[in-house]
Structure formats: C-alpha cells, structure tokens
C-alpha positions as CSV (number, residue, x, y, z in Angstrom):
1,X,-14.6,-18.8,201.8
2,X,-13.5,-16.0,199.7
3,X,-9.9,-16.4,200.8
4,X,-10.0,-19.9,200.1
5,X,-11.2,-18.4,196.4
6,X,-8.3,-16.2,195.7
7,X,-6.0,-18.4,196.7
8,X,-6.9,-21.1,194.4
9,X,-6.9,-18.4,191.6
10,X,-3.6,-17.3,192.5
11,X,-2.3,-20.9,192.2
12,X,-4.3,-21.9,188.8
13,X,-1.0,-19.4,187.1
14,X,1.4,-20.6,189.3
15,X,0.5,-24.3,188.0
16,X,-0.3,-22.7,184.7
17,X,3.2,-21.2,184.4
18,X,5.1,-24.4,185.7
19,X,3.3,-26.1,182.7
20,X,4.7,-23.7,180.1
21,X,8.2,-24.0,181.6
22,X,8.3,-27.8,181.3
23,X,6.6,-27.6,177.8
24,X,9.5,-25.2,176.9
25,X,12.6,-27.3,178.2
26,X,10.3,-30.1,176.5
27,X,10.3,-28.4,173.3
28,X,14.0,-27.2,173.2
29,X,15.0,-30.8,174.4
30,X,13.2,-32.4,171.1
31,X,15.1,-29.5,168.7
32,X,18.3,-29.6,170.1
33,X,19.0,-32.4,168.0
34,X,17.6,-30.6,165.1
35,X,19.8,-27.8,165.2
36,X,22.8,-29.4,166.5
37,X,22.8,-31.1,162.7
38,X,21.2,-28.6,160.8
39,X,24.4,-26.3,162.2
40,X,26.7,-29.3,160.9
41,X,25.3,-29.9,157.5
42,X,24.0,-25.8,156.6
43,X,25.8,-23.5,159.2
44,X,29.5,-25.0,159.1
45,X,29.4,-25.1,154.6
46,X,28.2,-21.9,154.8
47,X,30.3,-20.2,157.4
48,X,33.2,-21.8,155.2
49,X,32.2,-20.5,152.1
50,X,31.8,-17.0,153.4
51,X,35.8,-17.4,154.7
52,X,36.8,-18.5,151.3
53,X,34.9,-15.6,149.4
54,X,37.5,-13.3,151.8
55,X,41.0,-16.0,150.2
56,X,42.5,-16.6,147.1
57,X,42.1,-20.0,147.1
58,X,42.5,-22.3,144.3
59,X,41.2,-26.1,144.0
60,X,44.5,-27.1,142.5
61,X,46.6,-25.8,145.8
62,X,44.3,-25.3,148.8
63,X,46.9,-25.2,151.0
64,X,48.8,-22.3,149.8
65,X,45.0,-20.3,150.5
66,X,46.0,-16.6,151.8
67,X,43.1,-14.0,152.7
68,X,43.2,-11.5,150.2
69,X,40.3,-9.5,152.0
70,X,37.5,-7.6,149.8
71,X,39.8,-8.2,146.3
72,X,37.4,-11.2,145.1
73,X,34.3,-8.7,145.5
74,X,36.2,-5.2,144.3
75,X,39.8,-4.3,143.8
76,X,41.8,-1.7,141.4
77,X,45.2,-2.6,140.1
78,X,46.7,-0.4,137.3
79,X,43.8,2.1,137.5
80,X,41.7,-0.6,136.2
81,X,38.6,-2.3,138.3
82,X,38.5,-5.8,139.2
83,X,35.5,-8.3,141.3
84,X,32.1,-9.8,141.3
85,X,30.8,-5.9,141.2
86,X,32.4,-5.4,138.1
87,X,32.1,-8.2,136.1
88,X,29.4,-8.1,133.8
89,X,28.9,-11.5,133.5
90,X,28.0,-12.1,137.0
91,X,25.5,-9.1,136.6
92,X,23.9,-11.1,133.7
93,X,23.9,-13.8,135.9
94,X,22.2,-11.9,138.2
95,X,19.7,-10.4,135.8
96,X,18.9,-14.0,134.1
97,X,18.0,-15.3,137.8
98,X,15.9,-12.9,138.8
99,X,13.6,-12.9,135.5
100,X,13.4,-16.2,135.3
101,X,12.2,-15.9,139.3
102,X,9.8,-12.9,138.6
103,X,8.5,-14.7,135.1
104,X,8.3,-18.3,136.3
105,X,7.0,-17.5,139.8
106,X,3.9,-15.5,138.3
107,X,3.2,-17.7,135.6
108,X,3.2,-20.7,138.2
109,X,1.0,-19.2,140.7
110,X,-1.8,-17.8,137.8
111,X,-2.0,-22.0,136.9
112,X,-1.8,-23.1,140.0
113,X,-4.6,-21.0,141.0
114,X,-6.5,-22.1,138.2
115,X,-5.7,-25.9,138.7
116,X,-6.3,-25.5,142.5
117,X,-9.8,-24.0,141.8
118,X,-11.0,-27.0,139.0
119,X,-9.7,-29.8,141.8
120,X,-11.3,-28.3,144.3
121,X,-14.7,-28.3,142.6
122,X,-16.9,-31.6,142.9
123,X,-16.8,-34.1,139.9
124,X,-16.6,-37.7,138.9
125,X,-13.0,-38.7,138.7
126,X,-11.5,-36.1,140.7
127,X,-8.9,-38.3,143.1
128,X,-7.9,-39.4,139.2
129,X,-7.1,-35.6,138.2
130,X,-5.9,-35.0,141.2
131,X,-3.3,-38.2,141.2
132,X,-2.3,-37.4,137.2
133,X,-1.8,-33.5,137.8
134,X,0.9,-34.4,140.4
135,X,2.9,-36.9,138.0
136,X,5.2,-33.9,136.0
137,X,5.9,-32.5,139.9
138,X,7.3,-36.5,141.1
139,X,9.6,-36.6,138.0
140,X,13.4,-35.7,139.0
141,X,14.2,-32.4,137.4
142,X,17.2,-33.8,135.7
143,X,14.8,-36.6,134.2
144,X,12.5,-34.2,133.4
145,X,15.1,-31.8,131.8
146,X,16.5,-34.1,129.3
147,X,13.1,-35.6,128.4
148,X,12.2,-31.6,127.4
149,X,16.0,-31.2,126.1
150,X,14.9,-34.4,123.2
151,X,11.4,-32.9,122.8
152,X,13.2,-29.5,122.4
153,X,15.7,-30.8,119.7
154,X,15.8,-28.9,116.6
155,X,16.6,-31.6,114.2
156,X,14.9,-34.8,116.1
157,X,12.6,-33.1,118.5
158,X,8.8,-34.1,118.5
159,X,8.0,-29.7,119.4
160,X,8.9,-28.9,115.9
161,X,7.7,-31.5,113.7
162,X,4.4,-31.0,115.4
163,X,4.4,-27.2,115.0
164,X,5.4,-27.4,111.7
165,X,2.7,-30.2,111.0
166,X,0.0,-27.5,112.0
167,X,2.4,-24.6,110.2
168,X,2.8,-22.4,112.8
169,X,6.5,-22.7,112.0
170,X,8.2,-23.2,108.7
171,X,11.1,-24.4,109.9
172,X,12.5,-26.5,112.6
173,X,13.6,-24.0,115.7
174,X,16.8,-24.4,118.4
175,X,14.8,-23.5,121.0
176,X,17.5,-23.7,123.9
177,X,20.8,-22.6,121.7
178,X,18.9,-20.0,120.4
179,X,19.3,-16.7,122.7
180,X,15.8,-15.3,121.8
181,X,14.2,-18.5,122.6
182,X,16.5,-20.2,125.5
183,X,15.1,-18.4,128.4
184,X,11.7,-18.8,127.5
185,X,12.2,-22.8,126.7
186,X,13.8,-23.1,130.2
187,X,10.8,-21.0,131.8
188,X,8.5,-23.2,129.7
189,X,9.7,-26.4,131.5
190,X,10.1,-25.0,134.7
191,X,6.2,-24.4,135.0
192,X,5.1,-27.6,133.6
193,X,7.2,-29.2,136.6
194,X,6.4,-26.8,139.4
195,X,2.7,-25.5,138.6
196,X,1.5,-28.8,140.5
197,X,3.7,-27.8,143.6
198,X,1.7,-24.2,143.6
199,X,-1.5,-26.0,143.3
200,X,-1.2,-28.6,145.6
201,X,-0.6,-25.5,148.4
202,X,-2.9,-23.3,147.2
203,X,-6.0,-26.1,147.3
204,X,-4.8,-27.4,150.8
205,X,-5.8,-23.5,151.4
206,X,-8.9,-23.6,149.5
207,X,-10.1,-26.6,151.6
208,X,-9.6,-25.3,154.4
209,X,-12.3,-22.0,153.7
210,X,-15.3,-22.0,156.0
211,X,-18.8,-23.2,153.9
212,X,-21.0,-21.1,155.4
213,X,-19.9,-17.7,153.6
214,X,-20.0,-19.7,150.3
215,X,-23.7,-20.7,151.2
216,X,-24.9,-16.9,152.4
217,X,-23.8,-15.6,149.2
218,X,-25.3,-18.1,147.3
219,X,-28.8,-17.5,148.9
220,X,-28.3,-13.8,148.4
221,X,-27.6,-14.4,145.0
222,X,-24.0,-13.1,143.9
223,X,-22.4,-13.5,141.2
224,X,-19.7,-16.7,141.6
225,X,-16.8,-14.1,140.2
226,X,-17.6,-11.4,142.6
227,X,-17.4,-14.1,145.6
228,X,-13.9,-15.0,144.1
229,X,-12.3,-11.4,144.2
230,X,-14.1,-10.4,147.4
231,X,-14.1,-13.7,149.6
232,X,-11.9,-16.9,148.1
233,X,-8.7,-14.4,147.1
234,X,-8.8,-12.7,150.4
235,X,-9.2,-15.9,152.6
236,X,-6.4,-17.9,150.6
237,X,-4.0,-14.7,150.1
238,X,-1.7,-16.2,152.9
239,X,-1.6,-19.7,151.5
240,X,-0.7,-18.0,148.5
241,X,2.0,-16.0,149.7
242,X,3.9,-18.9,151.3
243,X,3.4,-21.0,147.8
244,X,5.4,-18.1,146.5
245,X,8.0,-17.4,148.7
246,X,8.4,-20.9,148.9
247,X,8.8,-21.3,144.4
248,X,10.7,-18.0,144.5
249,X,13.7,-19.6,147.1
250,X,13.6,-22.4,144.8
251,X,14.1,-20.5,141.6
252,X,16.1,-18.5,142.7
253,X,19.1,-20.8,143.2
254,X,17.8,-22.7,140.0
255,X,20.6,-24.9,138.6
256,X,20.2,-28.1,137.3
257,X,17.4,-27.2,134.6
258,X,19.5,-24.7,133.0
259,X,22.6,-26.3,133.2
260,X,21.2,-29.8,131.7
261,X,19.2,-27.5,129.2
262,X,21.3,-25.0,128.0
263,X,25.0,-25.8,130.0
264,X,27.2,-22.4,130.5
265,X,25.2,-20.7,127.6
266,X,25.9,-16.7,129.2
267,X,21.5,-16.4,127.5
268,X,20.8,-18.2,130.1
269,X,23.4,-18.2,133.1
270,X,22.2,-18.3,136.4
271,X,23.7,-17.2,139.5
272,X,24.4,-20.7,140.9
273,X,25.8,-21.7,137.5
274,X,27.9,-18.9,137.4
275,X,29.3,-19.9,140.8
276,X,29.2,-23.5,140.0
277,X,31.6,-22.6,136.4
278,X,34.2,-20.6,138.7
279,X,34.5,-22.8,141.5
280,X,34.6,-26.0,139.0
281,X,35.6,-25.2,135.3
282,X,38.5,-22.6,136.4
283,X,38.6,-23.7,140.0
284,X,38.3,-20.3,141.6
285,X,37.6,-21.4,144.8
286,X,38.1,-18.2,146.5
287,X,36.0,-15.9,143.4
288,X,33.4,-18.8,143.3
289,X,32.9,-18.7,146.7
290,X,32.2,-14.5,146.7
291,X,30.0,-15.5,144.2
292,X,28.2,-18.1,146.5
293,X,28.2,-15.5,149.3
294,X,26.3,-12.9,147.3
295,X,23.8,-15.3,145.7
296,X,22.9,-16.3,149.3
297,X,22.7,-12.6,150.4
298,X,20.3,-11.9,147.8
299,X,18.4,-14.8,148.4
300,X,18.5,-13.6,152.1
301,X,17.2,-10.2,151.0
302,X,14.5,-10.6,148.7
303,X,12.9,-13.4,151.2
304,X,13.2,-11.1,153.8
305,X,11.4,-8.1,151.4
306,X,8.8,-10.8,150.3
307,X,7.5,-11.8,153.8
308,X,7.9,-7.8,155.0
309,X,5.7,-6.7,152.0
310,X,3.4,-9.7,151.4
311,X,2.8,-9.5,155.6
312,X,3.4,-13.1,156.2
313,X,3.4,-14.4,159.8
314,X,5.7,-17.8,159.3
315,X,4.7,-18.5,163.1
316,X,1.0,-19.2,162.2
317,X,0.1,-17.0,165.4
318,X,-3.2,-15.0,164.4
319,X,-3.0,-11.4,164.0
C-alpha cells in the first residue's frame, strides 16, 4: 500500500512538470507573433538609427552615407572640439527635458493622488465625476495644445483678459514666447492633460485595498490622516510607482506639446525636438540620429534607475 503511495506522489510532478512544459511552448507559441512584429516595427528603426548615429549621412544624398565612427558624438579638428557632448544646445536640451520630467511628473502624481482619493470616496454622482475628470486625458494632445496655445495668446487669449479682469496682472502676458514663463506654460498644460492618466492608475490601486484594515482602525478610533500615511500610502506605493515610471517615459520623449506650443524656441527645447530640428530642418541624418541614440540611452537609464530605486517588480510575482 505504501508503495502504491509513493509512486503516485512521484508521478503527481512528473504530470505536474509535463503541464508546465506544454503551458510554456503554449505561451511562447501565442508571443512569437508578438515579438516577431514588435522586432519589425521597434527593433529594426532602432537598430538603424543607432547605425546612422555612427555615418555622416545627409537626407539630401543618402547614398553617398560613409561611417565616420564616434565624430557625430565627439571629434577635434584644428584643436577645437566638435559633437553632441559639446554642443551646448543639446545639453539645454537635455536640461529642459529632464525638468520638465522631474516638475511635471511630481506635480501630476500629488493631483492624481488627490483626485484618486475624492473618486474613490462614496457620493451621489460619482460615475459623473469620474466620466468628466477623464475628458482633458481623451483630447489629442495636438488638439489640446492649440486650444491652450489660443487661451495662451497674449493679445486674443481668454488667460489674460481674465487675470487682468481680477487684476492680478496689469498687462496682457506672452506666456509661451516669454522665456521666464514658456516652461511653466508648457508644464501647466501638460498636467491638466495627464493628471487624469495618474489618477485613473492610482484609484484602480486604491480599489483594490482590503476593507477590513480600514474597518479595525476605524473601531479603534484613528485619526483618518494617520491611516493615510501608515496604511493607504504604503499599500498603493507600487501602483504609484508604475503611474510614474509610466508619465516619466512619456515625458521624457515629450514632443508634440512643445513643439505646437512654443516650436524650436531653445527656452524650451526638448531632446526629441532637438533631434527632430537636425534630422528635419538641416537634415543631419547622421548628427540627428546620435542625438536619437542618446535620448533613448537616457531614457534606458533613468527607467532602469527608477525601477532599481523605487523596487518595482514589473513581473507582478510577490516578494
């Protein structure tokens, strides 16, 4: 009898282990697909641009392209220093993208916690508030950055006649031509799009919390603010951290809200404008493409740095 035991426990893994080898060739079978294409439409482009960031290539004669090496990225000639490392612009570039990131990014998450928090509370109307919330997030962002451009608009714009109608200003103000106000008008618009993207994820987190720690510390009678720094911030931190690494890859590579906002204004170049005005206005395919290649190796590295810090597990596996 207890033969008859161990054998049939010795075959429950064997059957156990056939499973997860079928399930696997099952699984690889369904993404093959998947990242056949996904090498085709992302891997191919970018394995191209990181050639032409090594060429001198030009769009007006692409087949006279010769590789030139590291000269796009750093070269001397005459004792003087030439490349992306040594051109100030693309450092400004680099310094507009990454505080518009930082200052975006936190203001975004701060709303969308505080949005996330009032629709996940119980009152009449909610699916409304809920509904209307999500309506500046729906709107294209080229839609949405000309409708701000017009409000915007120092001589026409409704922003100025109604801050000067409650004198806060005295005068009408160019709030994306001038370069103290550019970068804040593009930050401003960039919130009131995305803050409903942050708190959409952040209250699919918040409904997701367990009600019977929300109950225990009601009966023991703590304060609603200390059960928010010691229980709902905690529990929520990982929905929080994808929000932002998801916003921050998106801001990072921001382009079409500047660009319809402000154009090639150096206040408020970003990186992907910067690559977009070599590759296209001077048709530097070869210098535009360096560009390209270091704005996805950033990209690469402060993802990387976010999940490493903020101690994300993407693969949902429990610690």
């Amino acid at each position: 009898m207890s033969d008859i035991a161990i054998t049939r426990a010795d075959a429950a893994p064997a059957r156990r282990s056939r499973l997860s080898r079928a399930r696997l060739r099952s699984a690889w079978l369904l993404l093959t697909p998947m990242l056949v294409v996904l090498a085709l439409v992302a891997g191919w482009p970018l394995l191209r641009t990181i050639w032409f960031g090594f060429t001198d290539a030009n769009l007006s004669d692409l087949s006279a392209t010769q590789f030139i090496g590291l000269e796009n990225y750093y070269a001397v000639y005459d004792g003087e220093a030439y490349g992306l490392i040594v051109d100030p612009t693309w450092w400004n570039a680099v310094w507009n993208t990454l505080w518009f990131t930082f200052v975006s990014v936190s203001l975004e998450t701060l709303l969308g916690l505080i949005v996330a928090l009032v629709l996940n509370a119980q009152f009449r109307g909610r699916a409304l508030v809920r509904a209307a919330v999500l309506i500046p997030w729906a709107i294209p962002t080229i839609v949405s950055a000309k409708m701000w451009g017009w409000m915007l608009h120092d001589q026409f714009g409704v922003l100025n006649d109604i801050l000067m109608g409650i004198g806060l200003i005295s005068q009408p103000v160019a709030w994306t031509a001038d370069p103290d106000t550019a970068m804040w008008a593009v930050v401003m618009v960039d919130v009131w799009k995305t803050t409903p993207f942050m708190a959409l994820l952040i209250l699919a987190g918040l409904q997701m919390l367990p009600s019977d720690c929300y109950e225990a510390a009601r009966v023991d009678g703590i304060h609603p603010v200390r059960v928010f720094f010691r229980v709902t911030l905690p529990l929520i931190r990982p929905a929080i951290m994808v929000a932002v690494i998801f916003r921050a890859l998106d801001a990072l590579r921001i382009f079409d809200l500047i660009y319809v906002l402000t154009s090639n204004s150096s206040d408020t170049m970003s990186m992907s404008v910067y690559a977009r005005q070599q590759l296209v206005d001077f048709q530097e395919v070869g210098y535009g493409s360096a560009a390209s290649t270091l704005l996805f190796l950033v990209i690469a590295a402060l993802t990387i740095m976010t999940i490493t810090l903020g101690k994300v597990r993407l693969s949902g596996e429990p610690r």
